[in-house]
C-alpha positions in Angstrom: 4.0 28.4 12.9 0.7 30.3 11.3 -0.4 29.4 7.8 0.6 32.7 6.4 4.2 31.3 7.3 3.5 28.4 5.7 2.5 29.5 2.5 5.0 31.8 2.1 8.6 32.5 3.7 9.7 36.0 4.0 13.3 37.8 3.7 14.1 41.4 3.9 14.8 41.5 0.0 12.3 38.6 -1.3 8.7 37.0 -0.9 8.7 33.5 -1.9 5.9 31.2 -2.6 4.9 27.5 -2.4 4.0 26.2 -5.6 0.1 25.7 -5.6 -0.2 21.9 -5.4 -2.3 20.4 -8.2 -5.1 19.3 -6.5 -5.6 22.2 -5.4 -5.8 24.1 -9.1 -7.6 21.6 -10.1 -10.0 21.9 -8.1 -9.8 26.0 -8.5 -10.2 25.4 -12.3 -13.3 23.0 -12.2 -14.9 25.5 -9.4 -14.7 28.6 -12.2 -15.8 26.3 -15.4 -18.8 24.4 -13.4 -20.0 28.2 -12.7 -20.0 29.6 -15.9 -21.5 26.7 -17.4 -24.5 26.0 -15.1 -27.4 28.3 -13.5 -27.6 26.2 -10.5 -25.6 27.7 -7.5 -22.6 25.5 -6.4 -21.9 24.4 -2.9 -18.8 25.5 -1.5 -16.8 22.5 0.5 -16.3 22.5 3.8 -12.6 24.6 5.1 -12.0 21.0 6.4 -12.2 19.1 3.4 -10.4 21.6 1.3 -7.0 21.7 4.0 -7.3 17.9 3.9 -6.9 18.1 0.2 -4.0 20.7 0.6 -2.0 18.4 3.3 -2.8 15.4 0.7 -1.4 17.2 -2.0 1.9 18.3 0.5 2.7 14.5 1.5 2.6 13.9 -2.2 4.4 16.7 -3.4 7.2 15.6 0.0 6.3 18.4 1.8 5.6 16.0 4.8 6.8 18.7 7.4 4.4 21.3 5.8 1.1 18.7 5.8 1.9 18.2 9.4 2.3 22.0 10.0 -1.4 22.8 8.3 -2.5 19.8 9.9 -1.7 20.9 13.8 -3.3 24.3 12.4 -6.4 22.7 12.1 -9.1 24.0 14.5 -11.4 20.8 14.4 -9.9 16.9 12.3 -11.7 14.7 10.8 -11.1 10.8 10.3 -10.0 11.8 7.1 -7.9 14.6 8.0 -5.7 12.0 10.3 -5.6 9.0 8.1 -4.4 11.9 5.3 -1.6 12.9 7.8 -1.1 9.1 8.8 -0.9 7.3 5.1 1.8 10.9 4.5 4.2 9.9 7.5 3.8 6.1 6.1 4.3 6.6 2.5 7.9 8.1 3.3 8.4 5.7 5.8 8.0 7.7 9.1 6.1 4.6 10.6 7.6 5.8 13.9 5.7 9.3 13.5 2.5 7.8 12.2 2.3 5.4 15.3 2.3 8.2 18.1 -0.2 9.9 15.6 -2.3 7.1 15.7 -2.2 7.0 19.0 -3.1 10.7 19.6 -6.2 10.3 17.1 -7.4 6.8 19.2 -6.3 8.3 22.5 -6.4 12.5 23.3 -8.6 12.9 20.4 -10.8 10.5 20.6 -11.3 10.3 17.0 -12.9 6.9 15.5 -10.8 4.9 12.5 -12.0 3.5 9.6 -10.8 0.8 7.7 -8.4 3.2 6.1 -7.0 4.4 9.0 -7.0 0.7 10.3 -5.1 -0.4 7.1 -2.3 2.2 6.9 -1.4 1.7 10.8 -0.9 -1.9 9.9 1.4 -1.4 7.4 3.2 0.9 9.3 3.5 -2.2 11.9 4.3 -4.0 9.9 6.9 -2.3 8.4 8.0 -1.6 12.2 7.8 -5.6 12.5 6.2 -4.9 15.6 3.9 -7.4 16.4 2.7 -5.7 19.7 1.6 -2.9 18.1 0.2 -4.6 15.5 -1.7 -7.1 17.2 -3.1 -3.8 19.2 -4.3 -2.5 16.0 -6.1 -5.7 15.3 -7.9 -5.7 18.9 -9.1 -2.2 18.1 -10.2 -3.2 14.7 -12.8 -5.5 15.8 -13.7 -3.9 18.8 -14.7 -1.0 16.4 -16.5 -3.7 14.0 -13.8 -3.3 11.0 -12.9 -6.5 11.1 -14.5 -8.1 7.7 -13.0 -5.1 5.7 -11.1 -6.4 2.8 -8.3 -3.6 3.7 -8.1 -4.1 6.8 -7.9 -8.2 6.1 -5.5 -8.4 3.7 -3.4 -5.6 5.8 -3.9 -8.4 8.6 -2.4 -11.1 6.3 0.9 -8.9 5.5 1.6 -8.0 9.0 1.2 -11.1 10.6 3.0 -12.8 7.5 5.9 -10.1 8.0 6.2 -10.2 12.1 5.8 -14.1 12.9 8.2 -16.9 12.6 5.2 -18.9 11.1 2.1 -18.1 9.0 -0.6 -19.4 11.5 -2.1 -15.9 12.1 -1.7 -14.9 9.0 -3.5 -18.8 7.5 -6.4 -17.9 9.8 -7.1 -14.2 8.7 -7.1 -15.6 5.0 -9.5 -18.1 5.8 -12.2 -15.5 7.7 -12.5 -13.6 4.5 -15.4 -14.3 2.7 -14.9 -13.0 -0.5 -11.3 -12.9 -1.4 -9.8 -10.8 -3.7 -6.6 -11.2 -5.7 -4.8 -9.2 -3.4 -5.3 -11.5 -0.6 -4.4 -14.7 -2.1 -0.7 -12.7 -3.3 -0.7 -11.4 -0.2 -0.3 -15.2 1.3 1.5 -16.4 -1.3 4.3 -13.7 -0.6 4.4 -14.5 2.9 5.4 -17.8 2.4 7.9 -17.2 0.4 9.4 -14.7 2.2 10.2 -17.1 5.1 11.5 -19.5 2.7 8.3 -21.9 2.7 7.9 -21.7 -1.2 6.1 -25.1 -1.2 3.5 -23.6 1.0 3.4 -19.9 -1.4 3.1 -22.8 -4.6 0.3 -24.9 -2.6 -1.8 -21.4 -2.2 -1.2 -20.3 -5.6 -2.4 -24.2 -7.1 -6.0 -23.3 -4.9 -5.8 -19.4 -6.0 -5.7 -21.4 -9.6 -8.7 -23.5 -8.4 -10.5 -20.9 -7.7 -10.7 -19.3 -10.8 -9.3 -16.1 -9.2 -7.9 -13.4 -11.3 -4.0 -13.7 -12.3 -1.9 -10.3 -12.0 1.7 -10.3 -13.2 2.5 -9.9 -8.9 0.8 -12.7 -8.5 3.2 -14.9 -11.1 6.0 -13.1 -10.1 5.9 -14.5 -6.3 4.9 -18.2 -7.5 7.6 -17.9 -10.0 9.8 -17.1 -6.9 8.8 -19.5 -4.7 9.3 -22.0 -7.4 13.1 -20.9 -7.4 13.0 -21.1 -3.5 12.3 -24.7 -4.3 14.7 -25.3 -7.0 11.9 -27.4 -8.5 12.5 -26.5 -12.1 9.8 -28.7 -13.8 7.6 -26.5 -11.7 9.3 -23.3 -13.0 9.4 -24.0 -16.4 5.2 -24.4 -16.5 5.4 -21.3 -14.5 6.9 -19.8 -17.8 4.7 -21.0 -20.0 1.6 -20.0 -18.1 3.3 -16.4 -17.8 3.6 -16.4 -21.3 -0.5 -18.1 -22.4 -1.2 -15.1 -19.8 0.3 -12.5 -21.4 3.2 -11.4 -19.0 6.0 -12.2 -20.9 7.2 -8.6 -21.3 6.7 -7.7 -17.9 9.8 -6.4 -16.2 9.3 -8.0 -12.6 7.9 -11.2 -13.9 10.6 -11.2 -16.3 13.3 -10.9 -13.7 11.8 -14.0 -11.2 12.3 -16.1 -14.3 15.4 -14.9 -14.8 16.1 -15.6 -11.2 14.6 -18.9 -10.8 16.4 -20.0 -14.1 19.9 -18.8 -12.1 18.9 -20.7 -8.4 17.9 -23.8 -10.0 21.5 -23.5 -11.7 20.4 -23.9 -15.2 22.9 -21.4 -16.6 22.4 -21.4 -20.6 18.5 -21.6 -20.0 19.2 -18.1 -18.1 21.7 -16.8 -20.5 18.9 -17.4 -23.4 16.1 -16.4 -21.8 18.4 -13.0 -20.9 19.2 -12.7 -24.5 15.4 -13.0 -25.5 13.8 -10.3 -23.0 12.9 -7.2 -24.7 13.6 -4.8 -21.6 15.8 -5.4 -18.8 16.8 -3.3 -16.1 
């Protein structure tokens, strides 16, 4: 298909037109005020970085079939331009499709990944639960020297957390990051609890606590259930009050694990109150 098709498609009574995505006006808009308002003479992008923008603005807009036909339209991709098309197919869930693109980019292309590109195809294998492909993508990450990338590590820690019985792999990515961020720390707590181990999710989130890391309301929201995993109310009931010192009493998913670790650890009229006393439900 040429681009003309793809901007517009044609009928013998009618020419209709795809909506200029945002980015794109935007961009249009600042070009035209930045040149009326300065003397100095502006530098055009590259045609490369401006279709990347378009087939960005596609995948968000849901127009994933017309990103990937600009994209194939493209006479020469960057790393950008793939991980764009890549993060598109993942974001609606084609992992399938942003495997074999990966693939392409690594293989017939011959095109280098960064840690973005590294990160997304994780997800995507993880989302797969493949651990093959994976544990591929981890070979290749630090045969490329990406391997210390905070994206890339805590992308690591879901996948492996996701696609193995046991969090061993995932344990000793966690433990190679230097500096830690909040991410990572949820990240491990989550996988814990999402194969049932919420004494092991709890034991992270006491040394995230030690470590004077940054709370988020995620991060309360998977302690709170792996405290309801547990059934170990005591636990659960400091859990609410340090939600509320915190400040995340009015949050809607935090909200909900209390509600829901209230209900496992079958204290009925604690649940019923609390239900009565949240100020947004869903």
């Amino acid at each position: 298909m040429s681009t003309r098709k793809l901007i517009s498609s044609t009928s013998k009574k009618s020419i209709h037109f795809h909506k200029i995505p945002p980015t794109i006006l935007n961009s249009l808009n600042w070009a035209d005020k930045n040149q009326t308002q300065s003397n100095q003479s502006l530098t055009p992008k590259s045609p490369s970085i401006l279709v990347t923008n378009l087939i960005k603005s596609y995948c968000e807009s849901g127009q994933i079939n017309e990103a990937r036909t600009l994209f194939d339209e493209m006479p020469e991709r960057d790393v950008v331009a793939w991980t764009a098309m890549i993060a598109g197919y993942t974001s609606f869930h084609y992992h399938t499709h942003a495997w074999r693109l990966f693939v392409e980019m690594a293989g017939t292309a011959a095109v280098d990944p960064n840690e973005y590109t590294v990160s997304t195809v994780l997800k995507a294998s993880r989302s797969m639960k493949s651990l093959l492909y994976g544990t591929l993508v981890h070979g290749l990450a630090v045969k490329r020297g990406l391997e210390g990338s905070l994206y890339v590590d805590n992308a690591l820690i879901d996948m492996y957390a996701t696609c193995c019985d046991c969090m061993d792999n995932a344990w000793m990515v966690f433990k190679g990051i230097k500096l830690k961020n909040d991410v990572s720390w949820t990240t491990l707590i989550t996988g814990y609890t999402h194969i049932g181990d919420g004494y092991g999710g709890l034991r992270v989130f006491r040394h995230m606590i030690l470590e004077e890391v940054k709370l988020n309301p995620y991060s309360f929201s998977i302690a709170v259930r792996a405290c309801a995993s547990t059934g170990w109310l005591v636990f659960g009931k400091l859990m609410h009050a340090a939600v509320t010192k915190h400040g995340f009493g009015s949050n809607i998913p935090v909200t909900n694990s209390i509600l829901d670790m209230y209900c496992r650890c079958g204290c009925l009229s604690e649940a019923n109150q609390y239900f009565h006393e949240m100020s947004e439900k869903i």
